[in-house]
MIZAKOL-762981 format. One record per residue (C-alpha): residue number from 0; residue in one letter; x, y, z. Coordinates in nm, 2 decimals. Example, Ala and Ser with C-alpha at 12.3 -4.5 7.8 and 13.67 -1.06 7.14 Angstrom:
num_residu_px_py_pz
0_A_1.23_-0.45_0.78 $
1_S_1.37_-0.11_0.71 $
end
This chain:
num_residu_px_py_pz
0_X_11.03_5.05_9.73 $
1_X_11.04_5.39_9.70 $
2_X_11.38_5.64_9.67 $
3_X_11.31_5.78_9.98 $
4_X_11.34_5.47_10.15 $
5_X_11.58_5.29_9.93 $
6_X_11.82_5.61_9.98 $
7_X_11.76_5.62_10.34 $
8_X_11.83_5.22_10.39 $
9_X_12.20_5.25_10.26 $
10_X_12.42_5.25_10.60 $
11_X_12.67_5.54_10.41 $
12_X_12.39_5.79_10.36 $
13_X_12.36_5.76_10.75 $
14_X_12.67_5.79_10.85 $
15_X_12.76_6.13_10.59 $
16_X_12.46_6.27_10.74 $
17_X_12.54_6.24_11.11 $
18_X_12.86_6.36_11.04 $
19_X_12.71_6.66_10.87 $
20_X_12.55_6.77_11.26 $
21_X_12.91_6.75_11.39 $
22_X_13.01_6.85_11.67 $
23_X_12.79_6.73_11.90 $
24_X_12.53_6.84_12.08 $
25_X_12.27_6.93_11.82 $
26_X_11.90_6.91_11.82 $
27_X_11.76_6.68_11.53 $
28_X_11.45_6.68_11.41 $
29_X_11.17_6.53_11.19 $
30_X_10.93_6.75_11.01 $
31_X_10.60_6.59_10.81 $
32_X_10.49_6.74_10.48 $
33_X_10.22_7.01_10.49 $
34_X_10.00_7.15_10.21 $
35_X_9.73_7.49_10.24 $
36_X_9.36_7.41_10.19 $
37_X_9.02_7.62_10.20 $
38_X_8.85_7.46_10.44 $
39_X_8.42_7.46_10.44 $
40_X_8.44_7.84_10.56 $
41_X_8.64_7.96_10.28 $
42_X_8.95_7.97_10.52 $
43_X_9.32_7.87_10.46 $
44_X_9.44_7.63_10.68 $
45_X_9.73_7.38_10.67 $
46_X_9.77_7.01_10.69 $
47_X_10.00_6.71_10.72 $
48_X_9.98_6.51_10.43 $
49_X_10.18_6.18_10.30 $
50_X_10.41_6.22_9.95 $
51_X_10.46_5.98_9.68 $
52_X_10.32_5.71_9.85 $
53_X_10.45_5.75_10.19 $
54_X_10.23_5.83_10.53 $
55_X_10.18_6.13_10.70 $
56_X_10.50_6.17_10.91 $
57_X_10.44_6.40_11.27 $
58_X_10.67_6.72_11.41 $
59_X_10.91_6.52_11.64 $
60_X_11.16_6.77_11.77 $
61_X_11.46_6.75_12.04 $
62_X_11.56_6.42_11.91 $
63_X_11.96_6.33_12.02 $
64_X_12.10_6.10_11.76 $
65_X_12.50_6.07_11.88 $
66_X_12.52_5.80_11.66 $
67_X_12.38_5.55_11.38 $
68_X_12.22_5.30_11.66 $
69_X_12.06_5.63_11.87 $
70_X_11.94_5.73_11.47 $
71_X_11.80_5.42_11.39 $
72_X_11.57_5.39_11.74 $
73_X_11.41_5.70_11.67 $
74_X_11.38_5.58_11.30 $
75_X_11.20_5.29_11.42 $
76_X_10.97_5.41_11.67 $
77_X_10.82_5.72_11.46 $
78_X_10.77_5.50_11.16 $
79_X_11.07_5.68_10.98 $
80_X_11.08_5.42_10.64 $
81_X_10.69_5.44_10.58 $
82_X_10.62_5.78_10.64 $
83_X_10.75_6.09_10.47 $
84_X_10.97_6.34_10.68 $
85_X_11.25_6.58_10.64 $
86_X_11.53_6.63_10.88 $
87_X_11.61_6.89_11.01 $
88_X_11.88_6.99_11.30 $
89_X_11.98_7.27_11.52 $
90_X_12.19_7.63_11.43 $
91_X_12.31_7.57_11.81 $
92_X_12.50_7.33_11.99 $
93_X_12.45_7.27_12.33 $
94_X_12.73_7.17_12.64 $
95_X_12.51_6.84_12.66 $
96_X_12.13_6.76_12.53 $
97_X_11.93_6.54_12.71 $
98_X_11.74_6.23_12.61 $
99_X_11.40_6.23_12.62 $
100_X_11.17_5.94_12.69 $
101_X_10.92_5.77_12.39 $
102_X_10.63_5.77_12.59 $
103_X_10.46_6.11_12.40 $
104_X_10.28_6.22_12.67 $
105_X_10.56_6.20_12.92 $
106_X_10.77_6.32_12.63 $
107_X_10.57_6.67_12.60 $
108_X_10.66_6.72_12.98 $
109_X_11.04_6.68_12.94 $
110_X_11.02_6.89_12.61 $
111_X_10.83_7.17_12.75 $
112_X_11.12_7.17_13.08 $
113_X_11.39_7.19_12.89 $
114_X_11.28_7.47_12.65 $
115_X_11.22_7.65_12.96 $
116_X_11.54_7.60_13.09 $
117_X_11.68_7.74_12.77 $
118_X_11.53_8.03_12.77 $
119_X_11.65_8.11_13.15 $
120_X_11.96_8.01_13.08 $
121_X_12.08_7.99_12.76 $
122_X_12.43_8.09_12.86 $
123_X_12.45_7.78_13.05 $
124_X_12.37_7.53_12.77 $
125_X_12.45_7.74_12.44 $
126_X_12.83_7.69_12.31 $
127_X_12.76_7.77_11.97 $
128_X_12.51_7.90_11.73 $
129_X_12.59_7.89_11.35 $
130_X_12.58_8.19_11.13 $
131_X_12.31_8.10_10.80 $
132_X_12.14_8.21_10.50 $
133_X_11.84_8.04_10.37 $
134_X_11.75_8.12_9.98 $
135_X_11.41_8.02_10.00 $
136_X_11.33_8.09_9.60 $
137_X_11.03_7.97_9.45 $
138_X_11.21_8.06_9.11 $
139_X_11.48_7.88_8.99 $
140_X_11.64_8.19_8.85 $
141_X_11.58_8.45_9.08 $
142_X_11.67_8.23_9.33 $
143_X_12.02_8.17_9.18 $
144_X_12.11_8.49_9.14 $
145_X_12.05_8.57_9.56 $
146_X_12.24_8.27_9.61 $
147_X_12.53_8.37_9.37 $
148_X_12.52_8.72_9.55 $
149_X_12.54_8.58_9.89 $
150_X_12.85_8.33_9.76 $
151_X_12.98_8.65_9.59 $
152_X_12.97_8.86_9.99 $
153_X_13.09_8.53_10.12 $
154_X_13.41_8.51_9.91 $
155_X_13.48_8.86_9.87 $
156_X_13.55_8.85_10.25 $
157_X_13.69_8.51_10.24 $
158_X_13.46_8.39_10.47 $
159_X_13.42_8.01_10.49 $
160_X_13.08_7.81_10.45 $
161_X_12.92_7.52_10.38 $
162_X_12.64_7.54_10.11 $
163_X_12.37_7.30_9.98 $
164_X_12.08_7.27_9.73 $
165_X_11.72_7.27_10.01 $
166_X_11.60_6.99_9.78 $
167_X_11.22_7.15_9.83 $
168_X_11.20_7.46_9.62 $
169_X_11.37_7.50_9.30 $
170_X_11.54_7.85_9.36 $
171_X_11.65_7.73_9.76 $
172_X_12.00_7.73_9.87 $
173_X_12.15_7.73_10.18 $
174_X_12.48_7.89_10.34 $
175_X_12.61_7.75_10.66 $
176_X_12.93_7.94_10.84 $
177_X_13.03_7.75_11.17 $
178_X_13.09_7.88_11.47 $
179_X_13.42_7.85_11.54 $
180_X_13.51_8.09_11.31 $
181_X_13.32_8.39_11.50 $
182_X_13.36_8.25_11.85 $
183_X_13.66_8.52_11.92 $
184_X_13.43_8.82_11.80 $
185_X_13.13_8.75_11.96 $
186_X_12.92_8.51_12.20 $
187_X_12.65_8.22_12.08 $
188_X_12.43_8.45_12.22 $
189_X_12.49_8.75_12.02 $
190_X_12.58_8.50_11.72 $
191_X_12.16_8.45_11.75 $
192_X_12.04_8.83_11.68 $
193_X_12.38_8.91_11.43 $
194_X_12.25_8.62_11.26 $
195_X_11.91_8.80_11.21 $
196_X_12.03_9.16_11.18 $
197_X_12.28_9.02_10.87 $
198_X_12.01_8.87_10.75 $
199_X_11.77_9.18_10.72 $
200_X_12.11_9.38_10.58 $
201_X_12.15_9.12_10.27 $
202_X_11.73_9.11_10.23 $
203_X_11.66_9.47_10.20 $
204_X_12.01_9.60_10.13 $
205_X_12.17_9.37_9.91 $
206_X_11.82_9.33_9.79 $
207_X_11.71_8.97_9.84 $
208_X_11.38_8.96_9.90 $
209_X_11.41_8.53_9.89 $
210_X_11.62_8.56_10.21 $
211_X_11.44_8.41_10.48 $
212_X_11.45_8.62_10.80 $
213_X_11.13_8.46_10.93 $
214_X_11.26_8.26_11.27 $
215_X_11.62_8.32_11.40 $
216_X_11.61_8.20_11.73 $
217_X_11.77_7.97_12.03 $
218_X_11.54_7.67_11.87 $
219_X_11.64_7.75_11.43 $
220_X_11.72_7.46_11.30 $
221_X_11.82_7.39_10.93 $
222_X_11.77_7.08_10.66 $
223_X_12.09_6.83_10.72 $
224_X_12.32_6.81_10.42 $
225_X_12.24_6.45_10.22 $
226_X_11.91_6.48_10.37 $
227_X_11.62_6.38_10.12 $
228_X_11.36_6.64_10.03 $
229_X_11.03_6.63_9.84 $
230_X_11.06_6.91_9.60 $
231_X_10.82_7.11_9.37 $
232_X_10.98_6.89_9.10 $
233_X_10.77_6.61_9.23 $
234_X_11.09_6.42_9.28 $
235_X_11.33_6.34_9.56 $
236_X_11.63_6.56_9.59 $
237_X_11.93_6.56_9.80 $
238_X_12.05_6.85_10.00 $
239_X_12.35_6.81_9.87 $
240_X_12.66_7.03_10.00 $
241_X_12.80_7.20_9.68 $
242_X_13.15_7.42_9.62 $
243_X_13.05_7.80_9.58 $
244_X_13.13_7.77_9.17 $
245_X_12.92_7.49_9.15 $
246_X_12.60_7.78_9.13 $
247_X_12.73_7.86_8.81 $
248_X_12.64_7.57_8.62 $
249_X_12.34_7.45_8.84 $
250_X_12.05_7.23_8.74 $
251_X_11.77_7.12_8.99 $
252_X_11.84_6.76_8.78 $
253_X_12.17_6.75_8.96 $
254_X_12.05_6.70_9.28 $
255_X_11.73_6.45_9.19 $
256_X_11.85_6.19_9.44 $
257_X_11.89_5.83_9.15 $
258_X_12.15_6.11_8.96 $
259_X_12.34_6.21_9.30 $
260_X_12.35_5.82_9.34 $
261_X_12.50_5.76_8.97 $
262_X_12.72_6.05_8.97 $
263_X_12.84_6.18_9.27 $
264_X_13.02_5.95_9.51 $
265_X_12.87_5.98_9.89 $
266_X_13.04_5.75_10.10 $
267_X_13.31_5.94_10.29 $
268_X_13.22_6.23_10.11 $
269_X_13.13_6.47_10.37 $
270_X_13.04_6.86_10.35 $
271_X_13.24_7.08_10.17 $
272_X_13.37_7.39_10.29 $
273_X_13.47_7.66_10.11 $
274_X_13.68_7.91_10.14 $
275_X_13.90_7.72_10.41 $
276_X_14.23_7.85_10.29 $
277_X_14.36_8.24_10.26 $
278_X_14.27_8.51_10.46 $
279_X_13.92_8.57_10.61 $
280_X_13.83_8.92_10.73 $
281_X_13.56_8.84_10.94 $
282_X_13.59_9.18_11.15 $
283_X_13.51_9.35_10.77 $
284_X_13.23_9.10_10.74 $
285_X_13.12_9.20_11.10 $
286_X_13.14_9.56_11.06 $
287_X_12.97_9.63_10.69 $
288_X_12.62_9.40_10.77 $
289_X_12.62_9.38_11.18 $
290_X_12.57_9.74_11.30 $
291_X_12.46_9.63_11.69 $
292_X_12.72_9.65_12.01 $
293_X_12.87_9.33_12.12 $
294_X_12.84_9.19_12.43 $
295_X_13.18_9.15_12.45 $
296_X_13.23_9.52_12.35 $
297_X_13.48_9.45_12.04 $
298_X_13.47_9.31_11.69 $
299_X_13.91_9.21_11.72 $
end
């Protein structure tokens, strides 16, 4: 039996992991494993492909898990135990999410629907939309240091956050600030572009150039915390949700997933967040990296 499945098959891992996409409703999501290839005409394509044993997984979006028994459905009927994915699940949270049927074809109709009522009316639907930073370093190093400068912004404003390892590239972190801490400055729907605009501010002027500002949209979604991740290490690593000093003494071995079993203890565990106590000056926060009008007019 492989980790990946033997990690996956212990009921507490589950539950820590639904309770990571709290409050509901959240899109999940299952991602496969690509690679790049030259095909025949000397072009770069990508493909699915299987790891360490496992099958090639599929992209299986707008997935609503509310709980273990909804999770384990959807883990049966895309093969979930003998093919190799990564979950994923929405920046957003929705007034209500619908459930969409197994039949793919059927499937692809109600999916297609509903991202077009999204985009007509996302005020409707969108409650929330999480503030985040995605580290995605190649190098260990390099990407430590953008992580510890981020966690450095972060605290200096006393802004709180979840953070985790990305499991997939050695130098990836990411940062996670709820909602509810912005939600009487400004709207989900400006929450979506600040997110970007802050984004751009700490790559180019806080000079991280491993801060991914690729996709910040209505549809982002991030890697769930305790979540199991192929990595360059060629092992499996746990997102694992970390305290802010925790960079300082970080080892990619830390979060290989048969020493986060030995040494760290999961069940009831949860995410941690940090910076939850003191004073946060998130109108400061606001005002040095978001330089755009709010909807609502005001950043008090």
């Amino acid at each position: 039996m492989s980790d990946y499945t033997s990690y996956y098959q212990k009921k507490y891992v589950l539950l820590e992991l639904l309770k990571a996409t709290l409050p509901a409703f959240r899109e999940i999501a299952l991602l496969p494993y690509k690679e790049k290839f030259i095909d025949e005409d000397g072009k770069e394509r990508i493909r699915t492909i299987g790891v360490d044993g496992l099958g090639k997984g599929a992209v299986m979006r707008n997935i609503n898990a509310r709980n273990l028994t909804y999770l384990l459905k959807n883990f049966e009927v895309y093969h979930f135990f003998q093919k190799a994915y990564k979950i994923y699940f929405s920046l957003a949270t929705f007034s209500e999410y619908p459930t969409f049927t197994f039949n793919f074809q059927l499937r692809k109709e109600q999916q297609r629907e509903w991202a077009k009522t999204l985009m007509e009316n996302p005020e409707r639907y969108l409650v929330a939309y999480d503030f985040a930073v995605d580290i995605d370093g190649k190098d260990l190093e390099k990407g430590l240091k953008q992580a510890k400068t981020v966690r450095d912004i972060l605290d200096s404003f006393g802004i709180p956050y979840y953070l985790n390892s990305s499991g997939g590239k050695l130098g990836g972190f990411h940062f996670r600030i709820p909602y509810k801490f912005f939600e009487d400055k400004i709207t989900p729907v400006d929450m979506i572009r600040a997110t970007y605009i802050i984004n751009r501010e700490f790559e180019e002027v806080e000079n991280l150039p491993d801060c991914d500002t690729s996709i910040f949209d209505l549809r982002r979604i991030f890697k769930i915390p305790f979540s199991l991740v192929y990595g360059a290490n060629e092992k499996w690593n746990v997102c694992l949700p970390m305290k802010g000093a925790d960079l300082d003494n970080y080892s990619p071995d830390q979060i290989e997933v048969s020493n986060v079993l030995r040494n760290v203890p999961i069940k009831n565990r949860g995410i941690i967040l940090n910076n939850a106590d003191g004073e946060h000056d998130f109108k400061g926060f606001l005002e040095q990296y978001y330089y755009e009008p709010l909807a609502s007019g005001t950043y008090d």
